[in-house]
Z-matrix of the N, CA and C atoms (Angstrom, degrees):
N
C 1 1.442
C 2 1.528 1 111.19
N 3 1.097 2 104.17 1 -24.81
C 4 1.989 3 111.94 2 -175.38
C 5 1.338 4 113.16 3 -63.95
N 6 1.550 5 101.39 4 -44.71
C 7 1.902 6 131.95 5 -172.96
C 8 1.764 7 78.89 6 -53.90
N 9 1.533 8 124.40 7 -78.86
C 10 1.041 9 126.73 8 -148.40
C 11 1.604 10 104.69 9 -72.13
N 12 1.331 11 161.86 10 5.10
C 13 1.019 12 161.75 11 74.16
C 14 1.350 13 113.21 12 19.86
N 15 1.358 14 91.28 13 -74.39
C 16 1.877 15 108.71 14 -152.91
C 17 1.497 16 88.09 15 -59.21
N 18 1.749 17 119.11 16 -60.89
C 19 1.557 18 112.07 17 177.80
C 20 1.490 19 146.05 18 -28.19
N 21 1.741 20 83.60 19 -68.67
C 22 1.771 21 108.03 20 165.73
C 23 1.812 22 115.13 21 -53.12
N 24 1.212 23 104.41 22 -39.95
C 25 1.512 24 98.37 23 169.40
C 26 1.419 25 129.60 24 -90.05
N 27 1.491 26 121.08 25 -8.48
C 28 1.336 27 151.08 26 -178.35
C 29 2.046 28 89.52 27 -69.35
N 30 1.075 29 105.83 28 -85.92
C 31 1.641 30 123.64 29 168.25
C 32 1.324 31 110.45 30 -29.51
N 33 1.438 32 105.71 31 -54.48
C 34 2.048 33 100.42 32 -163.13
C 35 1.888 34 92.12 33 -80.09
N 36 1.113 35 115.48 34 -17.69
C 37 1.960 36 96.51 35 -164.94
C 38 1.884 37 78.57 36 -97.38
N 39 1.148 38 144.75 37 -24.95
C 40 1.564 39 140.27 38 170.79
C 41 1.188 40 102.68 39 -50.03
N 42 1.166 41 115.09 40 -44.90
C 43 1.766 42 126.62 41 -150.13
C 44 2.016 43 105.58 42 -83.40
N 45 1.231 44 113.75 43 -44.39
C 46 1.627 45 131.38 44 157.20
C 47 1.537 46 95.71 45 -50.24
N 48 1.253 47 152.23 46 -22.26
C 49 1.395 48 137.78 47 -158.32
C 50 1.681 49 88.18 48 -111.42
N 51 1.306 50 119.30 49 -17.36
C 52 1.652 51 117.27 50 -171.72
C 53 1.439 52 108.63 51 74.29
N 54 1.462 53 112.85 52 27.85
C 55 1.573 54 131.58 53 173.47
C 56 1.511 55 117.57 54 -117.02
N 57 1.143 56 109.00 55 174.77
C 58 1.461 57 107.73 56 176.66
C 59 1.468 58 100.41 57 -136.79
N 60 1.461 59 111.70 58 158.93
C 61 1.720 60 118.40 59 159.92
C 62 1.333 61 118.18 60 -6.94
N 63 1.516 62 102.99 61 -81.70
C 64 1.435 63 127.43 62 -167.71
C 65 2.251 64 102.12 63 -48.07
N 66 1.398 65 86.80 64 -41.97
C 67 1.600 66 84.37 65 -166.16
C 68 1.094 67 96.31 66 -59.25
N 69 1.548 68 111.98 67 -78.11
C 70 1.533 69 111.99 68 177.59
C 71 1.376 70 124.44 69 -1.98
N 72 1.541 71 106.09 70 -77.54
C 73 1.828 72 99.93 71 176.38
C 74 1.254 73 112.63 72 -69.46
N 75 1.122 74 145.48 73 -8.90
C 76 1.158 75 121.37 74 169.56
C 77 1.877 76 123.35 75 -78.34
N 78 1.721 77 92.45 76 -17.11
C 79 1.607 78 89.99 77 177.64
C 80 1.810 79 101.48 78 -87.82
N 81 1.069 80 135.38 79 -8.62
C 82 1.373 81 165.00 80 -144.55
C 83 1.167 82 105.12 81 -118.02
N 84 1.096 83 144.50 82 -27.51
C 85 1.566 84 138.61 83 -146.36
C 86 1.700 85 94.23 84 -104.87
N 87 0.794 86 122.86 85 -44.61
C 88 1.722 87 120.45 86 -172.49
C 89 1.829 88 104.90 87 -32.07
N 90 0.995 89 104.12 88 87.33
C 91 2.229 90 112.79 89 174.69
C 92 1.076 91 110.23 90 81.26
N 93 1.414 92 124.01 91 36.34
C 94 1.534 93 121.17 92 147.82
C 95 1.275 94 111.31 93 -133.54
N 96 1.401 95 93.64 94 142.72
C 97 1.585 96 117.18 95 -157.85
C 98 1.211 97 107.21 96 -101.28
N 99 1.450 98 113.67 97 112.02
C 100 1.541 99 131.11 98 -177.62
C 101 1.325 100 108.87 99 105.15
N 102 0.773 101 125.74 100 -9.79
C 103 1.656 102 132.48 101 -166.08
C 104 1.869 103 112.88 102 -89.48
N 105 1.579 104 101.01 103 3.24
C 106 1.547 105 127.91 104 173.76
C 107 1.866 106 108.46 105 -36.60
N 108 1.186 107 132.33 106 124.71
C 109 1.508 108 145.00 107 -155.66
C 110 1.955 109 76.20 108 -72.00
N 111 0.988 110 150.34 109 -22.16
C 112 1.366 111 142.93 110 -151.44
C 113 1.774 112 104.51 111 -106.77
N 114 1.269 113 103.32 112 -47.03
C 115 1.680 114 122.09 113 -175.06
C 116 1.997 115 94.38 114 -83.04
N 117 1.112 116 125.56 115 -42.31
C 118 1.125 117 115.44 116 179.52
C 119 2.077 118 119.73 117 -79.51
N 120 1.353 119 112.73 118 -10.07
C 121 1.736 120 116.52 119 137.68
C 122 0.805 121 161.92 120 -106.21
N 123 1.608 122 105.30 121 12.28
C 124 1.388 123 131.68 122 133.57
C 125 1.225 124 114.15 123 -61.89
N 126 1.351 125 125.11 124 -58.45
C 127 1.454 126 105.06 125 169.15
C 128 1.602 127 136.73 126 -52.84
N 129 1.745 128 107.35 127 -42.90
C 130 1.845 129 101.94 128 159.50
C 131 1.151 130 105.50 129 -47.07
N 132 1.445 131 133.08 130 -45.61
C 133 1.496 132 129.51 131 -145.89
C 134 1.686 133 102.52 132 -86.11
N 135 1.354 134 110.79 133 -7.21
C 136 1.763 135 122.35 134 179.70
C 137 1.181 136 131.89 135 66.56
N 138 1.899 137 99.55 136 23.68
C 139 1.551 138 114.34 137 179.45
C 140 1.900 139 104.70 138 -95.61
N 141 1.232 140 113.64 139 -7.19
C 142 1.070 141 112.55 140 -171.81
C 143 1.853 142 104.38 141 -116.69
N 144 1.172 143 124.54 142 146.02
C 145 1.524 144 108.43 143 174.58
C 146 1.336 145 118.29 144 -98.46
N 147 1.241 146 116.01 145 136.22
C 148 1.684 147 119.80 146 -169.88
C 149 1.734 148 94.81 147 -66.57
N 150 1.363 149 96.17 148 179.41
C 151 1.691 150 105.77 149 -157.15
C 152 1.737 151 82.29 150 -144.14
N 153 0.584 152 108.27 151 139.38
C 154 2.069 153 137.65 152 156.04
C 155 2.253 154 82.83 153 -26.21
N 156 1.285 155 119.12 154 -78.13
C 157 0.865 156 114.48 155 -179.40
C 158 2.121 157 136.26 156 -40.77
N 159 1.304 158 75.02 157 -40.33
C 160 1.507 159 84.73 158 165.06
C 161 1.672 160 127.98 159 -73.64
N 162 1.251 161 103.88 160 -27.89
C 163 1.768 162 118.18 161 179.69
C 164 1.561 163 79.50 162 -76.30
N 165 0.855 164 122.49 163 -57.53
C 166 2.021 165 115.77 164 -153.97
C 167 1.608 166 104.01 165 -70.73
N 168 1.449 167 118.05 166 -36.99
C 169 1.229 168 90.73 167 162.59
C 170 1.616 169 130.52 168 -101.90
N 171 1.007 170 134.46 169 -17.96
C 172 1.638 171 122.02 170 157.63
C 173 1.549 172 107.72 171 -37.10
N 174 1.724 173 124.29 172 -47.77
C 175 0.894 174 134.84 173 175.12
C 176 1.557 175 121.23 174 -33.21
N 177 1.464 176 106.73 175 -70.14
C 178 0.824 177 115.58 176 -173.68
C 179 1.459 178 121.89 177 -76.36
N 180 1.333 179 113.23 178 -29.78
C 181 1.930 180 114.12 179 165.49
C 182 1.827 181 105.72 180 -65.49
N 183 1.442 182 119.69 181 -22.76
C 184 1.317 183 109.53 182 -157.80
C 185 1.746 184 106.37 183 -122.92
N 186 1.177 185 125.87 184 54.95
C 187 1.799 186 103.96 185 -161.83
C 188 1.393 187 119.08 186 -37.82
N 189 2.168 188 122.33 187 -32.30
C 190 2.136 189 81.11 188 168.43
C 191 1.041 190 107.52 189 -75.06
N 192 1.059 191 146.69 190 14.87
C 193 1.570 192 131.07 191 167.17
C 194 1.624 193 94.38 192 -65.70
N 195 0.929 194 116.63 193 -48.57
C 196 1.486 195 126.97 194 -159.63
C 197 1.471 196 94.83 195 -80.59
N 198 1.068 197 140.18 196 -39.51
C 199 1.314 198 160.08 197 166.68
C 200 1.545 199 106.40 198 -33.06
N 201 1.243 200 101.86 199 -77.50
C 202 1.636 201 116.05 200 -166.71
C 203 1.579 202 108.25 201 -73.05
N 204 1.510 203 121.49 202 -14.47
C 205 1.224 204 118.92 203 -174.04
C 206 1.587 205 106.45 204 -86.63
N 207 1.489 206 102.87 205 -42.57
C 208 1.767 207 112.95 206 171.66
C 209 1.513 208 108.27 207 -44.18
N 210 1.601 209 109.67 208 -42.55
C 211 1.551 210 109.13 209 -174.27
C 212 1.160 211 101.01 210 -52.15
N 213 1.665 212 110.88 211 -74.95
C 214 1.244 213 99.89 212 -166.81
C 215 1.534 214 138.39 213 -46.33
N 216 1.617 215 103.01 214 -23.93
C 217 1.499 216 112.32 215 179.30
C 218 1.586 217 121.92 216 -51.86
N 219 1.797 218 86.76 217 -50.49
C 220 1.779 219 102.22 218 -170.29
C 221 1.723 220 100.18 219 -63.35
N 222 0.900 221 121.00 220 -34.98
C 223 1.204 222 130.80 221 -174.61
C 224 2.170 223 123.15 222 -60.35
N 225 1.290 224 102.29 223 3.58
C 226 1.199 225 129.82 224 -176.82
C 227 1.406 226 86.91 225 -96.58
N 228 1.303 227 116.75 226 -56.24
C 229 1.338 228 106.41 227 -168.07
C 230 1.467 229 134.77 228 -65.41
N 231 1.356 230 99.27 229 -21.84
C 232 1.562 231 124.74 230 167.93
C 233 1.556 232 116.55 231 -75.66
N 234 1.108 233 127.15 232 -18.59
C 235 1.421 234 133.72 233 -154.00
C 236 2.355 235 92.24 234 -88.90
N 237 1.454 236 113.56 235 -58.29
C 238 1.135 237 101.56 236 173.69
C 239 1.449 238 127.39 237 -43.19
N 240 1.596 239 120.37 238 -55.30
C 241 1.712 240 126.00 239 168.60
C 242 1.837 241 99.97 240 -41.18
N 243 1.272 242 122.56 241 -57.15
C 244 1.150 243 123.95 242 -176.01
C 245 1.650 244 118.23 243 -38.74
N 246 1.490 245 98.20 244 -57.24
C 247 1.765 246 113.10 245 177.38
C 248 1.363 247 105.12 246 -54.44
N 249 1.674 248 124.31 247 -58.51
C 250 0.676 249 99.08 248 -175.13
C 251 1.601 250 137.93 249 -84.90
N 252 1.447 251 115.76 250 5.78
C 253 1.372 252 111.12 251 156.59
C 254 1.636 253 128.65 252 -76.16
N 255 0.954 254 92.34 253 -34.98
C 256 1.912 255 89.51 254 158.18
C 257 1.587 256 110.96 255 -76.06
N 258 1.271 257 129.68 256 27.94
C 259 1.677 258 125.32 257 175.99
C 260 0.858 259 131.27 258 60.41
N 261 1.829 260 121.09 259 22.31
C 262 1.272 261 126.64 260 168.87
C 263 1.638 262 113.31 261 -130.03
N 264 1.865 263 102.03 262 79.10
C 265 1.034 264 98.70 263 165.14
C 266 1.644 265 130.67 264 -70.17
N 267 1.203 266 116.72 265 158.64
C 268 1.761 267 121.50 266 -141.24
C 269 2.018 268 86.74 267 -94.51
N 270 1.190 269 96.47 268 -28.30
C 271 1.885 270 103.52 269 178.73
C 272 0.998 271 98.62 270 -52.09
N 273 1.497 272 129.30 271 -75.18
C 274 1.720 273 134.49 272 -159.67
C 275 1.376 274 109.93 273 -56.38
N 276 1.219 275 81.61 274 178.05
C 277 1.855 276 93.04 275 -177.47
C 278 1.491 277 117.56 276 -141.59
C-alpha cells in the first residue's frame, strides 16, 4: 500500500511542476544510485519494489509525498481502537 502512495503522490506533486516521473529523474539522476528514469517506472508501475531509499527521497524533494505517506502511517494507529469498537479486538483470538 506504501509503493502505491509513494507513486500516486510521486506523479501528482511531478505533475504540479508540469513534469513527469521520468523527467524528474532524469534531471535528478546525475550520482544517485538507483534513482535510473527506467528503475524508478517500474517502481510507479509496481514491478519493481520501493526501497527505504526511494520513500526518503521522493520524500524529501516532495513534502506531500511525505505528507500523504505520514497519513497513511498515523492511520495504523487508529485502525486497532476501530477493531475494537466493532468487537474485534486484534489481541484475542
Amino acid at each position: 500500500m506504501m509503493q502505491h502512495i509513494l507513486a500516486n503522490a510521486a506523479r501528482e506533486a511531478t505533475s504540479w511542476e508540469g513534469s513527469s516521473v521520468a523527467a524528474h529523474v532524469a534531471g535528478a539522476a546525475g550520482g544517485v544510485d538507483g534513482l535510473s528514469a527506467d528503475r524508478q517506472q517500474r517502481l510507479m508501475r509496481g514491478e519493481t519494489m520501493a526501497q527505504y531509499a526511494d520513500i526518503a527521497y521522493w520524500a524529501s524533494h516532495f513534502p506531500f509525498v511525505a505528507s500523504k505517506l505520514t497519513e497513511y502511517i498515523e492511520s495504523w494507529h487508529a485502525q486497532p481502537e476501530q477493531s475494537r469498537a466493532g468487537g474485534m479486538d486484534p489481541r484475542r483470538r
